[in-house]
C-alpha positions as CSV (number, residue, x, y, z in Angstrom):
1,X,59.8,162.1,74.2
2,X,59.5,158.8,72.6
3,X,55.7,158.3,70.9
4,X,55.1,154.6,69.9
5,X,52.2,153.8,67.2
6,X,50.0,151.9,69.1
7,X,48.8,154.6,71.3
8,X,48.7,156.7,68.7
9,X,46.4,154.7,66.8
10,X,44.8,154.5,70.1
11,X,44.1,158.3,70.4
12,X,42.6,158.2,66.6
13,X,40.2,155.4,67.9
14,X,39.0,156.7,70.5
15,X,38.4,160.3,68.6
16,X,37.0,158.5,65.7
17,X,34.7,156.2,67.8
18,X,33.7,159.1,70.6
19,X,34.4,156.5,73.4
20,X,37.7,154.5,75.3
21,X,35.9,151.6,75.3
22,X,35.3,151.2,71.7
23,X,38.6,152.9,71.0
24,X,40.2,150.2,73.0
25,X,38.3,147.4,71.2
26,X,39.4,148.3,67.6
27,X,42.7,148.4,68.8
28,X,42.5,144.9,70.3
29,X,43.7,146.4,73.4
30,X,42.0,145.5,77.4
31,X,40.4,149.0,78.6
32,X,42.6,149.2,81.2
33,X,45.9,148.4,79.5
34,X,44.5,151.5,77.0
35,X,42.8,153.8,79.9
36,X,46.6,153.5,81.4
37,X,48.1,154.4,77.7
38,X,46.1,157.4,77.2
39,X,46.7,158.7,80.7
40,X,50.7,158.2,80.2
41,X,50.6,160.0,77.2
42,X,48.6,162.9,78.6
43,X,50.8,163.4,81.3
44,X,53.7,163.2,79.0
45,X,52.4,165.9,76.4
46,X,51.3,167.9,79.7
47,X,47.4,168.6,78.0
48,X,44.3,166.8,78.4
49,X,43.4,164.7,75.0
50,X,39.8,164.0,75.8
51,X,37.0,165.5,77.8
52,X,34.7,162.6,80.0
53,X,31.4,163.0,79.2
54,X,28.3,161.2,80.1
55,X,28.0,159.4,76.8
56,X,31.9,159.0,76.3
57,X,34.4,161.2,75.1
58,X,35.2,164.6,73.2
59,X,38.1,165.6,71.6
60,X,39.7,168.7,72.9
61,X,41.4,171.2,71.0
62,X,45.5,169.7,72.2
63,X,43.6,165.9,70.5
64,X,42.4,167.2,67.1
65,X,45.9,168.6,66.5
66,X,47.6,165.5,67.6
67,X,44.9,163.9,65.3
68,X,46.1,165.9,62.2
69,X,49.6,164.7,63.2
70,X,48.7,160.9,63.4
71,X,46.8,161.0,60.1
72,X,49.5,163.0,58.6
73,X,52.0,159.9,60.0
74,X,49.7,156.9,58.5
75,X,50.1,158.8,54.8
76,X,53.5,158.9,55.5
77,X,54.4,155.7,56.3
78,X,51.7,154.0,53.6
79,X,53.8,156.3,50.9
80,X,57.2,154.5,52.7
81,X,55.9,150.8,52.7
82,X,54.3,151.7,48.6
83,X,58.2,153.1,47.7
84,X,60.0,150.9,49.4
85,X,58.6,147.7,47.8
86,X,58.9,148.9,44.7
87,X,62.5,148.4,44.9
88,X,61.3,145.0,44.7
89,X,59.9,145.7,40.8
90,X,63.2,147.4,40.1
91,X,61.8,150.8,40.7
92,X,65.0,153.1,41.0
93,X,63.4,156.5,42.4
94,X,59.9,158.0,42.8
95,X,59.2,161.7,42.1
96,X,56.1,163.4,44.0
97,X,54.9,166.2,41.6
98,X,52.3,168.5,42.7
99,X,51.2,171.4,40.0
100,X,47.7,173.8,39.1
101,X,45.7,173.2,36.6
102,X,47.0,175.3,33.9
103,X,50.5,174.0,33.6
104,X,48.8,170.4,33.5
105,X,46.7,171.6,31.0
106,X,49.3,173.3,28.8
107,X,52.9,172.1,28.6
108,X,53.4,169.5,31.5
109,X,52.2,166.4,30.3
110,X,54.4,166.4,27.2
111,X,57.3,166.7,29.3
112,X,56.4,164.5,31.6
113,X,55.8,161.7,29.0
114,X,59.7,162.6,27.8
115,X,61.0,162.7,31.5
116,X,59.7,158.9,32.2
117,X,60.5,157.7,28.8
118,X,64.2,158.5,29.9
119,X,64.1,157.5,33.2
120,X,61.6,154.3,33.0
121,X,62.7,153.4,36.8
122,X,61.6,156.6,38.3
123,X,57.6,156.2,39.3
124,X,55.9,159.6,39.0
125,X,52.8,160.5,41.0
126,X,51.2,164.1,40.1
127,X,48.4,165.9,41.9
128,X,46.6,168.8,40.7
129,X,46.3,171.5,43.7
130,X,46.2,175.3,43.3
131,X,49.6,177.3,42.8
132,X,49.0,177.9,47.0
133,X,48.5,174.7,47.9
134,X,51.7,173.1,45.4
135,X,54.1,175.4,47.2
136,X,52.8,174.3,50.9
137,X,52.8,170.8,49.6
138,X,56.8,170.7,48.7
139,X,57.4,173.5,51.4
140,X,56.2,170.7,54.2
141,X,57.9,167.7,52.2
142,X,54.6,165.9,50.9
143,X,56.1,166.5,47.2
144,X,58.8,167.2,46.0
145,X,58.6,169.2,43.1
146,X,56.1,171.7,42.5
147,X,54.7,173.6,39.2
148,X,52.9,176.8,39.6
149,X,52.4,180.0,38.6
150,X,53.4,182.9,40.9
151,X,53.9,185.0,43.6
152,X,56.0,182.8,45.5
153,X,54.4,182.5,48.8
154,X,57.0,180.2,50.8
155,X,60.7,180.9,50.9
156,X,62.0,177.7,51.3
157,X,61.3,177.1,47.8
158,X,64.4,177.3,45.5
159,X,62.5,178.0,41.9
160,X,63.0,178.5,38.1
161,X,61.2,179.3,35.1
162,X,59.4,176.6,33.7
163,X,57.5,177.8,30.4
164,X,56.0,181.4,29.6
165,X,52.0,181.2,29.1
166,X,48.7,183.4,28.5
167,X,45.6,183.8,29.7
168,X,42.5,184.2,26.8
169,X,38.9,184.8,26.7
170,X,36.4,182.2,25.8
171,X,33.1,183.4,24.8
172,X,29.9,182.0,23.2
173,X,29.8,181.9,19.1
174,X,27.2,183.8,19.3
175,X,28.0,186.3,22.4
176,X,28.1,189.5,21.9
177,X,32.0,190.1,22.6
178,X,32.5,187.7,19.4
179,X,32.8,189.8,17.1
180,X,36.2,191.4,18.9
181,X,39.6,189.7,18.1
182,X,40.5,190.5,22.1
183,X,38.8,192.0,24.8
184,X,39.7,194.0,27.9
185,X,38.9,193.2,31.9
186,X,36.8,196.0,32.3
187,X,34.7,194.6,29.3
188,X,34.5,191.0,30.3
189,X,33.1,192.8,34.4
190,X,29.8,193.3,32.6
191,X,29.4,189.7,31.9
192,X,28.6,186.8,34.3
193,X,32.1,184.8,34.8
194,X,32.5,181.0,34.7
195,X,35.7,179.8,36.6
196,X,37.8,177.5,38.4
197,X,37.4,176.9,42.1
198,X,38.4,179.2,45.1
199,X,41.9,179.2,45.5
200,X,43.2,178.2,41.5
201,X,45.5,180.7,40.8
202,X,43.7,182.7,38.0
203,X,41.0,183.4,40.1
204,X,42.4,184.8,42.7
205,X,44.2,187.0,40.0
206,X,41.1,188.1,38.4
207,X,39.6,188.9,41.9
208,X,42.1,191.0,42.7
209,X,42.4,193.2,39.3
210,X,38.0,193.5,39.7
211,X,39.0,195.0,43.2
212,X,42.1,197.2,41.9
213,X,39.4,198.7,39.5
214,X,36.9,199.1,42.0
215,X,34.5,196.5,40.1
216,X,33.1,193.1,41.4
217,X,34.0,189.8,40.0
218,X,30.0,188.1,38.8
219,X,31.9,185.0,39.5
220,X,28.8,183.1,39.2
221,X,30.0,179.5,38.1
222,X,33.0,177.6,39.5
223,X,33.3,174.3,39.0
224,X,37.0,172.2,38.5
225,X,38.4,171.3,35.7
226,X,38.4,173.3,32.1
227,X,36.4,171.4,29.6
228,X,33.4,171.9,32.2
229,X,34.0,175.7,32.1
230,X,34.1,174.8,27.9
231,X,31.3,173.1,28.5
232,X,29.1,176.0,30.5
233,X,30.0,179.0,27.9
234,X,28.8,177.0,25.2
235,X,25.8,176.8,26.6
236,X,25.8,180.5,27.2
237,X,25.6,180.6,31.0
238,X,28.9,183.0,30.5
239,X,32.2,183.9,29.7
240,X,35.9,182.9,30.8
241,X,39.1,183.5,31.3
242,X,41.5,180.6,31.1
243,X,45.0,179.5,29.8
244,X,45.5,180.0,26.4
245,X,46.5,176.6,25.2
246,X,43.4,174.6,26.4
247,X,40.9,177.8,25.2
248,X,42.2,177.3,21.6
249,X,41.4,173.5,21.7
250,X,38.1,174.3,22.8
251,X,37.3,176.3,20.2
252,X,38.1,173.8,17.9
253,X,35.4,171.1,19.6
254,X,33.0,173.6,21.4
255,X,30.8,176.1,19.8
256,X,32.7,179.1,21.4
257,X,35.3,181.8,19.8
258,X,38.7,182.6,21.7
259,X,39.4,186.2,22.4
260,X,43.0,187.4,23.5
261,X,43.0,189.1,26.8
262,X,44.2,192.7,26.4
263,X,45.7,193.1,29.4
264,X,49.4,192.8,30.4
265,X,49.0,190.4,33.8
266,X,47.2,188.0,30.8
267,X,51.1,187.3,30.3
268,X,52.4,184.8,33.0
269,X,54.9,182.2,33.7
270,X,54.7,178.7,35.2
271,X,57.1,178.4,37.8
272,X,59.2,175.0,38.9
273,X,59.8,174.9,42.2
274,X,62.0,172.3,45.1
275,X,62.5,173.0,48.7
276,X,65.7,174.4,49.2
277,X,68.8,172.3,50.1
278,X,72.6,172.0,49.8
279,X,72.4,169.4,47.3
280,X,68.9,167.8,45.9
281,X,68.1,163.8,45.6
282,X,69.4,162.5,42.1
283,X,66.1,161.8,41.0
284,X,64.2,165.6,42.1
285,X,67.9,167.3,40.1
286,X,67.3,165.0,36.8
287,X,63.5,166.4,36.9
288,X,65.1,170.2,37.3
289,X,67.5,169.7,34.6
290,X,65.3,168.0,32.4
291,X,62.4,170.2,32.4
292,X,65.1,173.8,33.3
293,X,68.3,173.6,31.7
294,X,69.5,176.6,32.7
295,X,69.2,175.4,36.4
296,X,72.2,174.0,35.7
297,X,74.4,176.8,35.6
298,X,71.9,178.8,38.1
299,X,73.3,178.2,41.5
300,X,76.5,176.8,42.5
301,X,74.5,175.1,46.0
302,X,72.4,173.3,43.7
303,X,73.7,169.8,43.3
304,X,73.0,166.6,43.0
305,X,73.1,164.5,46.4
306,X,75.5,161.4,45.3
């Protein structure tokens, strides 16, 4: 089935706009020529896109999926037409990274500063998503390397060790937990919790241990981004439990204390991860190598596409 882009964008004006007629006049198309378009296509996917109503048109279930598609297929080809002229400016490569918060915050910049420095042709982009959403991202080919912290939740992922990290406490100077060099889960339950959004990876990790112990998680604050969670236990609207790197720069700025977590899931590990293939781009294997050295020697089906 051959799809071509002008009834596609078609389709997306009509859903946009709620009416053919309009539809058809952003496209610059007669309403015939795009009544026809829509009609051929429908037949040809064997659903109905649209439902006539009195006062135009509503999507049906079969449209808003092809809709995901379409706008899914304009980021894809903006990203081609962006790469491509940068060949133009004597770009060599461009690397899609996608990683959580916490590796941003604790050891990836650094490395990324030392990876472009090396390779000053390769353009990197990186997004901040949750550990979920980093795997899906490189999983569906939107990215291509991902940095997260686990479970692995998609097995087309090939992955390695990246760096070891910790989870602390941060707490008011003047809370009552202080006074304690490190603190246990059960301890910090009592206590009103300030975290990062739904979804970021030690959350969901902190969720799930209140439920193991039968407890609730007062996860009364979540906001994105660290130095507002800094920001909120200073002001004593909690406590919180975040990587360890960040917390102890906080409490060198912020009026609040550190506190190790006393618990043995505190210990975790950022994970680097590429969709599995025979042999990976040049520019994705540099990355792996650069950032995993013993990748190298790992597995023998991981080589560098010439």
């Amino acid at each position: 089935m051959r799809l071509d882009l002008t009834t596609l964008n078609l389709v997306l004006a009509i859903e946009q706009n709620r009416s053919i007629t309009r539809g058809a006049e952003r496209e610059h198309l007669a309403l015939a020529a795009a009544s026809k378009r829509l009609s051929d296509l429908e037949a040809r996917l064997g659903v109905q896109l649209f439902e006539r109503r009195a006062r135009g048109v509503e999507p049906t279930e079969a449209c808003r999926a092809l809709v995901r598609h379409i706008r899914s297929l304009h980021a894809s080809l903006h990203a081609l037409e962006s790469e491509v002229m940068e060949f133009a400016r004597g770009i060599k490569g461009h690397l899609r990274i996608v990683a959580n918060a916490g590796s941003i915050a604790e050891c990836l910049p650094p490395d990324l500063a030392a990876f472009s420095q090396a390779h000053p042709q390769i353009r990197i982009s990186l997004e901040d998503l949750t550990s979920a959403e980093a795997q899906a991202a490189v999983a569906e080919g939107r990215a291509d390397v991902a940095v997260f912290t686990p479970p692995l939740l998609d097995n087309r992922l090939q992955t390695w060790t990246y760096r070891a990290a910790r989870l602390a406490v941060l707490v008011p100077r003047q809370h009552a937990l202080a006074r304690q060099a490190a603190v246990s889960f059960d301890a910090l339950l009592d206590y009103d919790l300030i975290g990062l959004h739904a979804g970021a990876s030690a959350q969901e990790l902190m969720r799930e241990q209140a439920l193991a112990r039968g407890r609730t998680l007062n996860a009364r604050l979540q906001v994105r981004g660290f130095d507002a969670i800094a920001q909120l236990v200073e002001a004593g609207l909690g406590v919180a439990v975040l990587p360890q790197a960040p917390a102890e720069r906080f409490a060198k700025v912020f009026a609040v204390k550190m506190l190790r977590l006393d618990e043995a899931w505190a210990q975790r590990d950022y994970v680097l991860g590429v969709a599995r293939a025979e042999r990976l781009p040049t520019v994705v294997q540099r990355f792996v190598d650069a950032l995993c050295p013993a990748s190298r020697n790992d597995d023998p089906m991981m080589k560098t596409k010439r």
